[in-house]
ZAKOL-885518 format. One line per field, with one value per atom (N, C-alpha, C): x, z, y. Coordinates in steps of 0.2 Angstrom, whole numbers. Example, Ala and Ser with C-alpha at 12.3 -4.5 7.8 and 13.67 -1.06 7.14 Angstrom:
px	[66,62,66,64,68,64]
pz	[39,39,39,35,36,39]
py	[-28,-22,-16,-11,-5,0]
***
This chain:
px	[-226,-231,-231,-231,-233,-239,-243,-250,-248,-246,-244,-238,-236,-229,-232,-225,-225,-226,-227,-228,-221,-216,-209,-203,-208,-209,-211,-217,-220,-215,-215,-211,-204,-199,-196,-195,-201,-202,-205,-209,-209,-208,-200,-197,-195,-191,-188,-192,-198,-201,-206,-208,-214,-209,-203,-199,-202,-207,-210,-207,-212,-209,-213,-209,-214,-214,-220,-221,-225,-225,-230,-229,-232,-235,-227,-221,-217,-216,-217,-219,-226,-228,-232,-229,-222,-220,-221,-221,-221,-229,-235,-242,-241,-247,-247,-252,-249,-255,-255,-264,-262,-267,-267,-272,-269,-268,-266,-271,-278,-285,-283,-284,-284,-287,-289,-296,-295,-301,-301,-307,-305,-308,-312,-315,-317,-325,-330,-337,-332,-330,-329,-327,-323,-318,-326,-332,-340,-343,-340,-345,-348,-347,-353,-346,-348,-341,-344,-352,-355,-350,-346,-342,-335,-332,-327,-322,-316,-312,-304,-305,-301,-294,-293,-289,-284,-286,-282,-279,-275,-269,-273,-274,-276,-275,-278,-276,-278,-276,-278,-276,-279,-278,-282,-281,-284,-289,-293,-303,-302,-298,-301,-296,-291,-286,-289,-292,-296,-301,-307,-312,-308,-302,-302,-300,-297,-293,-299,-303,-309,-315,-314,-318,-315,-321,-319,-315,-311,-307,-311,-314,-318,-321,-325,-328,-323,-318,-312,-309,-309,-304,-310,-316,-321,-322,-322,-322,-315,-308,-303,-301,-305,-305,-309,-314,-318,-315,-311,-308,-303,-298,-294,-294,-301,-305,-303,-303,-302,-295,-291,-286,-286,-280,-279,-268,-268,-260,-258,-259,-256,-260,-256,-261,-255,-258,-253,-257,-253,-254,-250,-255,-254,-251,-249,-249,-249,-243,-239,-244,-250,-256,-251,-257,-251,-260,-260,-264,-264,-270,-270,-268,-265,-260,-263,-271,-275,-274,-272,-274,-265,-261,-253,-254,-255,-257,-259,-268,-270,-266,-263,-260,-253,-250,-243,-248,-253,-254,-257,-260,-261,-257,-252,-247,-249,-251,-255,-248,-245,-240,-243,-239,-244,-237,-238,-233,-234,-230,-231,-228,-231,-224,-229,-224,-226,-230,-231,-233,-240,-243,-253,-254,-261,-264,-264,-267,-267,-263,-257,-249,-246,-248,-247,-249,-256,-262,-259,-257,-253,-247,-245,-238,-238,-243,-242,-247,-254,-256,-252,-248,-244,-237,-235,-231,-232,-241,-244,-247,-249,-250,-245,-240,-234,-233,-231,-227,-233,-241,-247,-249,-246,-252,-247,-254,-252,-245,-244,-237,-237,-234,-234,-227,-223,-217,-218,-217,-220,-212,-212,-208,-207,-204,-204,-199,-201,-195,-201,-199,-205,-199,-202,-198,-200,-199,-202,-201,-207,-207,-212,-209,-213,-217,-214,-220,-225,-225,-231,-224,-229,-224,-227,-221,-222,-219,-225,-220,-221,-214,-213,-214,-219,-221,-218,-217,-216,-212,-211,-207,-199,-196,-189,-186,-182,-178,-182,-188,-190,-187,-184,-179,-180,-186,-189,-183,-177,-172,-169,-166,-162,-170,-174,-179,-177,-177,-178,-171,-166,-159,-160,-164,-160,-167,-172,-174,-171,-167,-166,-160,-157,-151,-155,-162,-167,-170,-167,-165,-173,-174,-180,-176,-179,-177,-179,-175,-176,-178,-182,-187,-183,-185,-182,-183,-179,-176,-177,-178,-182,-186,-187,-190,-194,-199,-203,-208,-205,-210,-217,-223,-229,-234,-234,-237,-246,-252,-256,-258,-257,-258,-266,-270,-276,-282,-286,-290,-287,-286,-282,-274,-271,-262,-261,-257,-251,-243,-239,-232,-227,-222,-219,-213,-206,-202,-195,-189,-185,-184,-181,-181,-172,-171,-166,-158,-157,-152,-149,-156,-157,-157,-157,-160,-155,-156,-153,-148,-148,-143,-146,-145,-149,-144,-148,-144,-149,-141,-142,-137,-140,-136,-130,-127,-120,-115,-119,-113,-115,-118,-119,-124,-121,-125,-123,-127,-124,-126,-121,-126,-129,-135,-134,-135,-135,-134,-124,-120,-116,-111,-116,-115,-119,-123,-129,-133,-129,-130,-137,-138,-143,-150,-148,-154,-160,-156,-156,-160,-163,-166,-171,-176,-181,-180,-183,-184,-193,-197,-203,-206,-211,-216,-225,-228,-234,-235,-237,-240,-244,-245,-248,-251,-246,-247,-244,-246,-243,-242,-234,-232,-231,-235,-232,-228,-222,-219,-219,-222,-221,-221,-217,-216,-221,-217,-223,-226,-233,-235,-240,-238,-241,-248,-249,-256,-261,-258,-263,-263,-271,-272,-270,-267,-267,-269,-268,-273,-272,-275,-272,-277,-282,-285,-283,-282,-283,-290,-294,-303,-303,-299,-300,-295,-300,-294,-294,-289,-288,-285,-285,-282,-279,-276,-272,-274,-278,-276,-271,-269,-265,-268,-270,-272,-280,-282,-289,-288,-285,-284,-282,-286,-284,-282,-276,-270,-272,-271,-271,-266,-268,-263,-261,-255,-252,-251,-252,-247,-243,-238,-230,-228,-230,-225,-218,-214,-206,-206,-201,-200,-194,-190,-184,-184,-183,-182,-188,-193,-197,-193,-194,-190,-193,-194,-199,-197,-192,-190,-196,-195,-201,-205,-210,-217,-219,-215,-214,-215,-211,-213,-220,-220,-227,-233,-235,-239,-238,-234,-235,-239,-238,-239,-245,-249,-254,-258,-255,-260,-260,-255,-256,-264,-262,-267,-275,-275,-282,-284,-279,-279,-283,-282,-285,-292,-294,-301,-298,-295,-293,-291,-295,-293,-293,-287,-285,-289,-289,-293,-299,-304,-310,-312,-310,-312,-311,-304,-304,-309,-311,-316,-325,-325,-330,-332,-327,-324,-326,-324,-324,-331,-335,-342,-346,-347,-350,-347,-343,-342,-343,-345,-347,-356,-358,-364,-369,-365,-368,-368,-373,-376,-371,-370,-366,-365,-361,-363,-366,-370,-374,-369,-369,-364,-366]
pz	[-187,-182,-177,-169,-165,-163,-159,-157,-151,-147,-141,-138,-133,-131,-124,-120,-112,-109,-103,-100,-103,-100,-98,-106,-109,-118,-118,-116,-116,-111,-105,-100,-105,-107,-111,-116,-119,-126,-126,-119,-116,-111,-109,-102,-103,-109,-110,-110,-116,-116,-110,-105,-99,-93,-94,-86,-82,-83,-81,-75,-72,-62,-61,-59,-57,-51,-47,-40,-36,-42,-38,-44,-43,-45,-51,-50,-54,-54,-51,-54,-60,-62,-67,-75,-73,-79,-85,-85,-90,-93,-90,-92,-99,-105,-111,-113,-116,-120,-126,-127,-135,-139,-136,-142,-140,-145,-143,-140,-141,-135,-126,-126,-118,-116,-107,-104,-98,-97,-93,-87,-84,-79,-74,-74,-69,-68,-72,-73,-69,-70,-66,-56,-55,-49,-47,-51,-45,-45,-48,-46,-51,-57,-64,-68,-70,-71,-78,-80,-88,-92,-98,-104,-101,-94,-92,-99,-100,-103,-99,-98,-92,-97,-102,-105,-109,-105,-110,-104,-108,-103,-98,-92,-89,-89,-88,-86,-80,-75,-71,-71,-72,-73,-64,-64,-61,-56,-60,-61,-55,-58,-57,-47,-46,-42,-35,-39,-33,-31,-35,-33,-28,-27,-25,-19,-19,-11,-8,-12,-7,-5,-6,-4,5,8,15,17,19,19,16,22,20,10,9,3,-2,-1,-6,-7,-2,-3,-5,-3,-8,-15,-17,-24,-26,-25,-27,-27,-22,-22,-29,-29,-35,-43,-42,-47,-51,-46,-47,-47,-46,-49,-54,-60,-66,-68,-72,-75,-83,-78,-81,-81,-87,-91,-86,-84,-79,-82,-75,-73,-75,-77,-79,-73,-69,-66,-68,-71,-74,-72,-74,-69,-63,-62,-55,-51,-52,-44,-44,-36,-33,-33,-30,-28,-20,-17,-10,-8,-3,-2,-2,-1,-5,-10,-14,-22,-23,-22,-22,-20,-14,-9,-14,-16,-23,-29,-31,-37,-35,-28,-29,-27,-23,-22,-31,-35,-38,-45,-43,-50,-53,-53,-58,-60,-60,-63,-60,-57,-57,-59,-63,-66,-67,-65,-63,-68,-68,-73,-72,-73,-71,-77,-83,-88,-88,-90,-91,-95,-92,-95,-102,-106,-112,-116,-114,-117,-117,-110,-108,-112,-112,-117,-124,-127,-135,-137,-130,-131,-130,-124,-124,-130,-132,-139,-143,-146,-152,-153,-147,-146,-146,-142,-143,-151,-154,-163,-165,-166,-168,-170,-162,-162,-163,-163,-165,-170,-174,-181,-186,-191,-195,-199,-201,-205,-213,-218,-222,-226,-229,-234,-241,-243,-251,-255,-262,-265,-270,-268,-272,-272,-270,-271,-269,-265,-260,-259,-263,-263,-261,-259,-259,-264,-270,-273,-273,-273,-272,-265,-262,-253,-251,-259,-258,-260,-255,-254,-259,-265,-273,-270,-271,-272,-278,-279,-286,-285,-289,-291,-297,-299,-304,-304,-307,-308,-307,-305,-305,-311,-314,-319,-323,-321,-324,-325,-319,-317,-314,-308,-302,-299,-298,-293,-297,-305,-307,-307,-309,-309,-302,-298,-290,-290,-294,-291,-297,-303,-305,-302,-299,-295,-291,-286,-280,-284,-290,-293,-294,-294,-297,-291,-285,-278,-274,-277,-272,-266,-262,-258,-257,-258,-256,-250,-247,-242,-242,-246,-245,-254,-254,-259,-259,-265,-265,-260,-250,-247,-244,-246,-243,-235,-230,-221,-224,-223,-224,-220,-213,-209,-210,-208,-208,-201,-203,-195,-194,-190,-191,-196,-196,-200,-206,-212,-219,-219,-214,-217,-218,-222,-225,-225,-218,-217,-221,-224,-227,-226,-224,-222,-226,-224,-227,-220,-221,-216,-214,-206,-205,-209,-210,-213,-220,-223,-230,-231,-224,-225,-228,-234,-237,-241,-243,-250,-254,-260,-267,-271,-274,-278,-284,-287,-294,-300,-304,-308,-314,-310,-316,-309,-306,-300,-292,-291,-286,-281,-274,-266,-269,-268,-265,-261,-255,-251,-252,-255,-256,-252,-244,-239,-242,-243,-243,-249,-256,-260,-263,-258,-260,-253,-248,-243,-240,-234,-227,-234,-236,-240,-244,-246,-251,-249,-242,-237,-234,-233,-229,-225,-217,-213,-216,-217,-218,-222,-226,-229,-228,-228,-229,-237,-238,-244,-248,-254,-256,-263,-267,-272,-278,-280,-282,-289,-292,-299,-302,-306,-307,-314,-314,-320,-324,-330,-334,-341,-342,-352,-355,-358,-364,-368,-369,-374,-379,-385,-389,-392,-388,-388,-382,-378,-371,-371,-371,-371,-366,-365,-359,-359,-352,-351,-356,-359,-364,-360,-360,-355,-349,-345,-338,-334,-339,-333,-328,-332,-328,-321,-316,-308,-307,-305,-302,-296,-294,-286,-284,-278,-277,-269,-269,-260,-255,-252,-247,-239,-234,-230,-231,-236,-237,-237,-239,-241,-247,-251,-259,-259,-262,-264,-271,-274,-279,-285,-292,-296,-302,-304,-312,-313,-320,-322,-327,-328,-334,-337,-344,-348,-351,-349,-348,-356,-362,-368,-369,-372,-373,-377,-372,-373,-371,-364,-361,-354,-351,-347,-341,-338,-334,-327,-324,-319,-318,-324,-326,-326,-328,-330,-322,-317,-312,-306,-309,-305,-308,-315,-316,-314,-312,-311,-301,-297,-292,-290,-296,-296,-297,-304,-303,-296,-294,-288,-284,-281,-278,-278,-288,-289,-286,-288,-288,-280,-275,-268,-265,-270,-267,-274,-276,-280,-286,-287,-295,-299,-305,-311,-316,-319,-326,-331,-330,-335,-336,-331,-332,-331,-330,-334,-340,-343,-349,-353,-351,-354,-355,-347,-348,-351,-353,-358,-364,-367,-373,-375,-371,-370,-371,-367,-367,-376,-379,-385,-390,-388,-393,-393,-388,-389,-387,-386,-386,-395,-397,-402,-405,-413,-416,-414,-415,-414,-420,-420,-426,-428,-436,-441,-446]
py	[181,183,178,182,175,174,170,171,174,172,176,178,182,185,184,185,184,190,194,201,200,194,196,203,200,202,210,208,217,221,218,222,226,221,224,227,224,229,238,238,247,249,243,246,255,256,263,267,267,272,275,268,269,269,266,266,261,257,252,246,248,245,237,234,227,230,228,231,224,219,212,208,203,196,195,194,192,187,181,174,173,179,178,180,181,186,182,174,171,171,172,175,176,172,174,179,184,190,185,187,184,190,197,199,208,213,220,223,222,226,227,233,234,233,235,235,240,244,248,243,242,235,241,246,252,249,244,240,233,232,226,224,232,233,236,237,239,234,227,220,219,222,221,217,210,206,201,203,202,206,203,206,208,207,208,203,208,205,205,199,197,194,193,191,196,204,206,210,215,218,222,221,229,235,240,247,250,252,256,264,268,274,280,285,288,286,284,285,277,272,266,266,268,269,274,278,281,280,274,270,266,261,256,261,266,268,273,274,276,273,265,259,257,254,253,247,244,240,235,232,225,225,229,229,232,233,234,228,224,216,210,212,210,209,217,217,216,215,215,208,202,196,192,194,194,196,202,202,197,193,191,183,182,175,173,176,179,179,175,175,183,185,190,190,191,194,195,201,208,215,218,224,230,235,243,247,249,257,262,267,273,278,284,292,290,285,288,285,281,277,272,272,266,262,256,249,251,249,248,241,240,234,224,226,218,219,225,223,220,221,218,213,211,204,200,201,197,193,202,200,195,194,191,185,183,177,173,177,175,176,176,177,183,186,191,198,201,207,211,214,222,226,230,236,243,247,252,258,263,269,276,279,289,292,288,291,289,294,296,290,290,284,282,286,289,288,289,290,282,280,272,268,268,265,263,269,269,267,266,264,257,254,245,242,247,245,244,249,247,243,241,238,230,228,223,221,227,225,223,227,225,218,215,209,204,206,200,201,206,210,200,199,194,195,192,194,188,191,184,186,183,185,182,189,188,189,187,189,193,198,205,212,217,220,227,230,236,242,249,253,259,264,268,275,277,280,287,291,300,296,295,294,290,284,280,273,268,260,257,257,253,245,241,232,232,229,226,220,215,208,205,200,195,192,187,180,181,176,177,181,185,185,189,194,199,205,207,213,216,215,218,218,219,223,226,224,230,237,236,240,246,242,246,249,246,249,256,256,264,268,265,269,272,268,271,276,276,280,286,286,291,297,293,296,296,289,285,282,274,272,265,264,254,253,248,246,237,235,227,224,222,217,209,206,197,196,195,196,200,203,207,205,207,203,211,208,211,209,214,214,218,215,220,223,230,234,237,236,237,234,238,234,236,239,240,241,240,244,240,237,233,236,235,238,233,234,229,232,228,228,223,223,219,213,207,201,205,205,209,206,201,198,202,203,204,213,217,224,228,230,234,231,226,222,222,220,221,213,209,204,207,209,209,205,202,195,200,193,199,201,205,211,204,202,200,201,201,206,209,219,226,227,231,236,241,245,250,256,254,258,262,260,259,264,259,266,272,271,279,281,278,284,281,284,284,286,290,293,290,284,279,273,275,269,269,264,266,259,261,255,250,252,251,256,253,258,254,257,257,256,249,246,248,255,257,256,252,251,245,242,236,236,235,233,227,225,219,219,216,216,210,210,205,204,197,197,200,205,206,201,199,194,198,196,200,199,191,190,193,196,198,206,207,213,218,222,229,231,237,242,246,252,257,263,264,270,271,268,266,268,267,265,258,253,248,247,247,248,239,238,231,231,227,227,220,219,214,213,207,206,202,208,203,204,199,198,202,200,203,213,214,221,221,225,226,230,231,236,235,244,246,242,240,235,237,238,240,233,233,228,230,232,231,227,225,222,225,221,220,218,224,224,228,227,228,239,244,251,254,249,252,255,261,263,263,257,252,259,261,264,271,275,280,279,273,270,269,267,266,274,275,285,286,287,290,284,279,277,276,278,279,287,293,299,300,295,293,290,287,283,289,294,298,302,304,308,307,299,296,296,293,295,301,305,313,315,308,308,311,313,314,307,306,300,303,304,308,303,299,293,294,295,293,300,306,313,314,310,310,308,302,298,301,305,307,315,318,324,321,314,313,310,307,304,312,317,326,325,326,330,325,321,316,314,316,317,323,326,336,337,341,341,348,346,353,356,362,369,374,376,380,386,386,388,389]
***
C-alpha cells in the first residue's frame, strides 16, 4: 500500500480509459493525492468554503462549468482566486467543459493540473475513484494459498508443511482455480472486501516438495487461473490432535479477521485418508449456502430440539 501517489500516477493510470488532456498547471504533476474521495467543489466556486475538501481530487462536471462561464468577468476571477487559495491535487474537467481562461491562468500560476477528457462525469468519477482505491486501499501479505472454489475465494491457512499447496493443486485438478500460492497480497476495498491476489513474481507457480516450482498456467491451461478473488472464506489446515476437540455439528461459527473484517472460518484437521480437497469443496458450498440464510446445521438442530420436546403422539 502507498500512502500517496502523484497526479503524474493517476494521469497515467486512467490516461486509456478517460483519454485525459493536461490543458494547465503541469508543474504540478508531481502534487500528492493521498486519499480515493472526490469532490464536487460547486458550494465552494459560490464563496461557501466551511467543509471545502480541498485536499482531494476535484471534479468539475456540467453544473459547476456553466456556473463559472455564466459569472461576470470581475466576480468569476473573484470567486476563482479564492478557490485556489486552497491547495488542491488537481482539477478533472468532465463531458467535454472547458474552464474560462482565469480559471487556467489560476491553475498554471498556482501549479494546480487541470485535466481534461470527453467522458461524463459519472463514468469519470468511477473510473479515477477506483483507480485511486486501488493503489491506497491498505494492503497486508499473508501466508497461504487463495483459490478459487465453486465462485467463492477459499484461503488456505496453516503452518509450513501441512499441505496447503498439494491441497490447492488436486483442487485446481478438480477444475477449480489457483489465485496465488505461499504469498497471498490482501487488499481491503471498501469498508468489508478483502481482494487477495498473488505477488507478480509468484503468479501462477505452485511449489510443491518433491516436484519443485510449477506452472500451473502451463500445464492446465488459462482455465486453471484466476487474477484475484474476493476473500470469502478461510481454511485452516491442521494436525490432527487427538486431544482437541472439533467442530462436529457445525452450530459454532468462527471467523478470522484481517484488516478488521471477519471472514467466515473452518478449521481441518490434516490425518492420513481424509480427502481434505472434497472437505474443501463441501465446505465452500456450505458457505455459499449460509450466504443466502440457509444453515443446514442449525435447522438441523432445531428439527431435532421441536421432536424432542413436542409431546407423543396418541396411540
Amino acid at each position: 500500500m502507498a500512502d500517496s501517489l502523484s497526479v503524474q500516477q493517476l494521469v497515467e493510470g486512467v490516461r486509456s480509459p478517460l483519454d485525459v488532456r493536461l490543458v494547465a498547471g503541469a508543474q504540478g504533476l508531481g502534487n500528492q493525492i493521498n486519499t480515493s474521495e472526490l469532490n464536487r467543489p460547486g458550494l465552494a466556486l459560490c464563496g461557501f468554503f466551511e467543509y471545502f475538501a480541498n485536499r482531494r481530487v476535484q471534479v468539475l462536471g456540467n453544473t459547476e462549468t456553466a456556473y463559472l462561464h455564466g459569472l461576470p468577468e470581475d466576480e468569476a476571477r473573484r470567486r476563482i482566486e479564492t478557490f485556489f487559495e486552497y491547495p488542491i491535487p488537481c482539477i478533472f474537467l468532465t463531458s467535454g467543459n472547458t474552464a474560462p481562461p482565469v480559471f487556467l491562468e489560476l491553475a498554471e500560476r498556482t501549479a494546480t493540473p487541470v485535466l481534461a477528457t470527453d467522458v461524463p462525469t459519472s463514468r469519470s468519477a468511477l473510473r479515477i475513484a477506483a483507480f485511486l482505491e486501488r493503489q491506497l486501499a491498505p494492503e497486508t501479505h499473508i501466508h497461504g494459498v487463495l483459490v478459487d472454489v465453486h465462485g467463492l475465494g477459499v484461503l488456505l491457512l496453516g503452518r509450513s508443511g501441512v499441505g496447503k499447496s498439494e491441497c490447492a493443486l488436486e483442487l485446481v485438478e478438480r477444475g477449480h482455480r489457483l489465485v496465488a500460492d505461499d504469498i497471498v497480497v490482501v487488499q481491503r476495498m471498501g469498508k468489508d472486501q478483502l481482494i487477495g491476489r498473488s505477488t507478480d513474481i509468484l503468479r501462477y507457480h505452485m511449489e510443491i516438495r518433491g516436484l519443485g516450482v510449477i506452472d500451473i498456467e502451463s500445464l492446465y491451461g488459462v482455465n486453471s487461473i484466476a487474477l484475484e478473488r474476493e476473500i470469502s472464506l478461510i481454511v485452516r489446515l491442521e494436525k490432527w490432535e487427538a486431544s482437541k476437540q472439533y467442530e462436529r455439528l457445525g452450530l459454532e461459527e468462527r471467523t478470522y479477521a484481517i484488516f478488521d473484517v471477519e471472514v467466515p472460518e473452518y478449521i481441518l484437521p490434516v490425518e492420513p485418508g481424509r480427502n481434505l480437497a472434497v472437505l474443501i469443496e463441501v465446505a465452500a458450498l456450505h458457505q455459499r449456502l449460509k450466504n443466502h440464510g440457509i444453515n443446514p446445521a442449525r435447522a438441523f438442530n432445531e428439527s431435532l430440539i421441536r421432536r424432542m420436546t413436542s409431546p407423543p403422539a396418541a396411540g
